[in-house]
Backbone as JSON, one array per atom type, in Angstrom:
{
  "sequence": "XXXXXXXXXXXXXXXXXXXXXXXXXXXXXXXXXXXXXXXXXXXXXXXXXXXXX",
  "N": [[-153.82, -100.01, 137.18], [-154.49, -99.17, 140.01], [-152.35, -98.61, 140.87], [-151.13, -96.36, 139.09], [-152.83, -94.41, 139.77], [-152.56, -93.83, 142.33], [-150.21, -92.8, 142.06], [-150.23, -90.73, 140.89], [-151.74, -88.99, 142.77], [-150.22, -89.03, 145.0], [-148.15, -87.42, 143.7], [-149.78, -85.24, 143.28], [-150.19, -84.24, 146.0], [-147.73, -83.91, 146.68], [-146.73, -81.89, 145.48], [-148.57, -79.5, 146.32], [-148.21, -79.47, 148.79], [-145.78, -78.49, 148.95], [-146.39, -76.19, 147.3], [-147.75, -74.5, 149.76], [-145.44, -74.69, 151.54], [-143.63, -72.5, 150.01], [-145.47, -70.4, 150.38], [-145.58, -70.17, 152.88], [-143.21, -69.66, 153.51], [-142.97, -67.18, 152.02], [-144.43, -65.57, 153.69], [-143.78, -65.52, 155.59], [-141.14, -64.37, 155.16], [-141.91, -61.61, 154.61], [-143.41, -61.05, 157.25], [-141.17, -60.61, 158.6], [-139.32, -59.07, 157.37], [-141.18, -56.88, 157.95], [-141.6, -56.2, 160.7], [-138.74, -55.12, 160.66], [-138.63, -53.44, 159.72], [-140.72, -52.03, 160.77], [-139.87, -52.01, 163.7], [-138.76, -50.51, 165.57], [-140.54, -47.76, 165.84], [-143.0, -49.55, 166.88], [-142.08, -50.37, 169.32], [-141.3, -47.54, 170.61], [-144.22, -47.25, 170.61], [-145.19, -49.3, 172.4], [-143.54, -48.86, 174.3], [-144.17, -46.4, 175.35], [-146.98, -47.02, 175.93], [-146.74, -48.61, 178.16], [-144.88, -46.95, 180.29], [-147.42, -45.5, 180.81], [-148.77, -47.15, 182.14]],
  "CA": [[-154.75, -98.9, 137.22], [-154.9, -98.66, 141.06], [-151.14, -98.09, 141.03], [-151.32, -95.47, 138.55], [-154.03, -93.39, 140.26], [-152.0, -93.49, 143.54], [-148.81, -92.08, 141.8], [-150.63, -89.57, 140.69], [-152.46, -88.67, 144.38], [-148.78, -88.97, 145.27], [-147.46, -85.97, 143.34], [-150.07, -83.47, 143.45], [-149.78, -84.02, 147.3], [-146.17, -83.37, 147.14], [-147.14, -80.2, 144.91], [-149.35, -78.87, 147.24], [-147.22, -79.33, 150.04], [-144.38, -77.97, 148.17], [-146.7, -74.91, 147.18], [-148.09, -74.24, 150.94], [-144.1, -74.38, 152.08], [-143.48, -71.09, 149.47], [-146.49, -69.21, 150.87], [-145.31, -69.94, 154.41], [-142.04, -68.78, 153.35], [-142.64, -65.74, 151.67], [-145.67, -65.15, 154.47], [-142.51, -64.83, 157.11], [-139.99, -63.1, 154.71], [-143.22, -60.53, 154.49], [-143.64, -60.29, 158.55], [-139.67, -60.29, 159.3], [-139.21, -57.22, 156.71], [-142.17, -55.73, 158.46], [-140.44, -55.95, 162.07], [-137.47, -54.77, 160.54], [-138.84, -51.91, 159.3], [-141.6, -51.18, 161.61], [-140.03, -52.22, 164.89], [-138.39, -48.99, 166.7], [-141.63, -47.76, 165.94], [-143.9, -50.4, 167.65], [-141.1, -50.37, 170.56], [-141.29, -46.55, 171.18], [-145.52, -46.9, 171.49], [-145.15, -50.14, 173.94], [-142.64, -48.26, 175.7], [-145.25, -45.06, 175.71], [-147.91, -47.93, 176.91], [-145.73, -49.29, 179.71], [-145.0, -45.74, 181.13], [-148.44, -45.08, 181.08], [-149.63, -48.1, 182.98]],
  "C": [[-154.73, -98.24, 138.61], [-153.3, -97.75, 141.39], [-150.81, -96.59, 140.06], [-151.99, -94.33, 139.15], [-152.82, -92.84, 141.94], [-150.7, -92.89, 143.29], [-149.55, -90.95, 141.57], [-151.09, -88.81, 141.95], [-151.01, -88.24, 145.27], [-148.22, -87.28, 144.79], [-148.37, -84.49, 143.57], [-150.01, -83.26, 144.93], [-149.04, -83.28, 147.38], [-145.72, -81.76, 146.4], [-147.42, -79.36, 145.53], [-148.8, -78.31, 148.07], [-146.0, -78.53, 149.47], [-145.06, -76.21, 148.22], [-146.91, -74.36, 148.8], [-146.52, -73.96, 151.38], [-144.09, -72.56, 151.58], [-144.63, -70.51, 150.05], [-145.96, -69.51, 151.83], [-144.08, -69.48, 154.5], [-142.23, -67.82, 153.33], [-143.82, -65.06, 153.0], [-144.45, -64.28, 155.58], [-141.07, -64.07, 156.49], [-140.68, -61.8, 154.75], [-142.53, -59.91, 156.1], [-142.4, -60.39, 159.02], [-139.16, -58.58, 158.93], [-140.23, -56.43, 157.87], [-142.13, -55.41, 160.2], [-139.39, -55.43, 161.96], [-138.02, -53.51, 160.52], [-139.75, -50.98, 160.38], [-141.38, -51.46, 163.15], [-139.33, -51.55, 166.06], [-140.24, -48.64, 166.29], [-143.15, -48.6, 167.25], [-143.05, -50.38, 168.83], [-141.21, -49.31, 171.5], [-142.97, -47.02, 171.44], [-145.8, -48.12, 172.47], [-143.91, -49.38, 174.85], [-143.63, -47.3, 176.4], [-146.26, -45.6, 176.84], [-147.39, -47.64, 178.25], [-145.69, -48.17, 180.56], [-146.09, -45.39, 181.66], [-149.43, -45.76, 182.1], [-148.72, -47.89, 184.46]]
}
């Protein structure tokens, strides 16, 4: 019974953890695209900054 319960405690762990990995994946395939795309952009207004300081 006790061994039973702990296999089980066992997998949805390794579920969990498994799921949390894919969100931290797709979290940084998200903010890589969004440097790709938006990062001349953000470059030219820290450049603008920088001049300005």
């Amino acid at each position: 019974m006790v061994r039973s319960f702990l296999s089980r405690m066992r997998d949805e762990r390794g579920q969990g953890l498994a799921e949390y990995a894919l969100i931290l994946a797709l979290i940084a395939i998200i903010a890589i695209a969004a440097l790709v795309f938006l990062g001349t952009q953000v470059s030219s207004i820290l450049s603008t900054i920088g001049a300005a300081i």
